[in-house]
C-alpha positions in Angstrom: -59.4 -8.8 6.6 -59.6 -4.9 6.5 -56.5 -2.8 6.2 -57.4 -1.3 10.0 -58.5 -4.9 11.3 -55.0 -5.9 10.4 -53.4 -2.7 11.3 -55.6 -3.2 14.9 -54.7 -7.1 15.5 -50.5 -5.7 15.0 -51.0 -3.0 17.3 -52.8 -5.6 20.0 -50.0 -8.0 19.6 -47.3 -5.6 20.1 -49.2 -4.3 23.4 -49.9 -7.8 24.7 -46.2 -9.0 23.4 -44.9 -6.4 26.1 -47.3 -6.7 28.5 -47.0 -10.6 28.8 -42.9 -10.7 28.0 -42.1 -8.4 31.3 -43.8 -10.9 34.3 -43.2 -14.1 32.2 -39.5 -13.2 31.8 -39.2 -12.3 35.6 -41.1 -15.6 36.5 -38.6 -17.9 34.5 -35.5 -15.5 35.6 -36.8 -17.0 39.4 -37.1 -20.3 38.6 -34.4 -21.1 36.0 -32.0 -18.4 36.6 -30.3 -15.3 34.8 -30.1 -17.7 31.4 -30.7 -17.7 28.1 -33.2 -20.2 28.4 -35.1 -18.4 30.5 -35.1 -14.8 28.3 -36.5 -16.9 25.5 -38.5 -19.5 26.7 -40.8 -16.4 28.2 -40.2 -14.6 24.9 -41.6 -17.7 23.1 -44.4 -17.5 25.5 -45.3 -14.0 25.5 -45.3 -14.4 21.7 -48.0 -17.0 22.0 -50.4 -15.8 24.2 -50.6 -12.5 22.8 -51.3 -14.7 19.6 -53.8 -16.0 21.2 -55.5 -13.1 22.7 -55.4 -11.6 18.7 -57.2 -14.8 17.9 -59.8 -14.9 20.0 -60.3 -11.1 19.6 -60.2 -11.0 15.8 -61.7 -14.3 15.3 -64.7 -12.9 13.6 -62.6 -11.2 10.6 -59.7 -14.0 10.8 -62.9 -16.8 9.9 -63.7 -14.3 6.6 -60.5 -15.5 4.7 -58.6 -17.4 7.5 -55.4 -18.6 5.6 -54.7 -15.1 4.6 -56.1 -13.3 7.6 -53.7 -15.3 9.8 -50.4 -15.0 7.4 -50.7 -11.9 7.2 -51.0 -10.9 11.3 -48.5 -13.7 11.6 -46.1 -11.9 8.7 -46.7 -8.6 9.6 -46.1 -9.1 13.4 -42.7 -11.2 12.5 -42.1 -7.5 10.8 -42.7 -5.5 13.8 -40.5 -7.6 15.7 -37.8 -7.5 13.5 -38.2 -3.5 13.4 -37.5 -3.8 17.8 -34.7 -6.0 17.0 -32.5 -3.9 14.5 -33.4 -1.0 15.9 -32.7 -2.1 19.4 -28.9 -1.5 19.5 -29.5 1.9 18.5 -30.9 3.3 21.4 -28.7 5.1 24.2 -27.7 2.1 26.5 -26.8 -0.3 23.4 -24.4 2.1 21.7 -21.2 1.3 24.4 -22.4 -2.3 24.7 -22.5 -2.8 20.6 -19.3 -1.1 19.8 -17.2 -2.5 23.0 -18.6 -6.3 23.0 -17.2 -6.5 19.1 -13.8 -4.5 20.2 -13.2 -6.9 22.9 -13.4 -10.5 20.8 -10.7 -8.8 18.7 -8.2 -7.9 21.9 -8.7 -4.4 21.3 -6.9 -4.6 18.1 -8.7 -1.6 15.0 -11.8 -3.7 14.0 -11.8 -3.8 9.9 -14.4 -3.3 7.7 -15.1 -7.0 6.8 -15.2 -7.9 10.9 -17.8 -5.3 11.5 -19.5 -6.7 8.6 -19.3 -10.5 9.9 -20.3 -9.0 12.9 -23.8 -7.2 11.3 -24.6 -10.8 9.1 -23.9 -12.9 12.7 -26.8 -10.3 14.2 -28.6 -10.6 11.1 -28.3 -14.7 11.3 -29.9 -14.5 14.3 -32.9 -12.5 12.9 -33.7 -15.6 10.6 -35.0 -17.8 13.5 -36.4 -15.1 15.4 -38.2 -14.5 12.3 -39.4 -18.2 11.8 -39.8 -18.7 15.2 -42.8 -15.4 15.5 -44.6 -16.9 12.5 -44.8 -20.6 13.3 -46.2 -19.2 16.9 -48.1 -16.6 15.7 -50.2 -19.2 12.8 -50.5 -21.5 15.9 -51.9 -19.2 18.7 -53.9 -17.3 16.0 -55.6 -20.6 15.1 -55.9 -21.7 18.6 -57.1 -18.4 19.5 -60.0 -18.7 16.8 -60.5 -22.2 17.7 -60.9 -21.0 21.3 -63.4 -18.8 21.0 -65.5 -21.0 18.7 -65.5 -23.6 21.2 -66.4 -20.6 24.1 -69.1 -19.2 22.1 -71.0 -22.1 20.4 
């Protein structure tokens, strides 16, 4: 797979990962409530249709070399969205939240070094199975995307 065929497929993904994560997330919000479950579970959706969609779109250049076509949307899409998560907190509305949320589970009490840095690896723990989670979807809804089109075009 070209450099801008991969660059292309990344790009789609992030669009359709916003496009489809907005309406899904307000859909589940109505039917299960202001949850967790229902934050991911349209996260976890919107990851895999908009793996899908790159599938079937890119299937052409994903058939080339499949196994390394599809590791390496599926890695460098995992990448983009662990560029949205760290750099999430640092944009205008998450500075107060990220600095009082911390303060409070201490009683306001001076927050040490070694708390704010238990406090970075707990955000970074949660990274690792966003991480996992974004590959093993996107490998599945690429393939099924290619498998997709195959069947729609034979």
């Amino acid at each position: 797979m070209k450099l801008e065929s991969l660059v292309a497929a990344v790009a789609l993904y992030a669009v359709l990962q916003v496009l489809f994560a907005f309406p899904l997330t307000i859909a589940a919000l109505q039917f299960l409530g202001v949850t967790m479950a229902a934050h991911y579970s349209a996260g976890v959706a919107a990851v895999f249709l908009s793996m899908l969609v790159v599938g079937c779109f890119f299937s052409t250049e994903i058939q080339q070399a499949p196994r390394e076509a599809i590791w390496k949307i599926a890695v460098l899409s995992a990448f983009y969205e662990l560029i949205v998560v760290v750099f999430q907190p640092t944009l205008a509305d998450w500075i107060p939240f990220a600095i009082s949320k911390p303060k409070e589970a201490f009683d306001g009490t001076v927050v040490t070094t070694v708390e704010w840095f238990l406090y970075n690896l707990s955000r970074r723990g949660n990274m690792f199975p966003n991480i996992v989670i974004i590959i093993s979807l996107g490998i599945f809804g690429l393939y099924a995307g290619v498998k997709l089109k195959q069947t729609l075009y034979r």
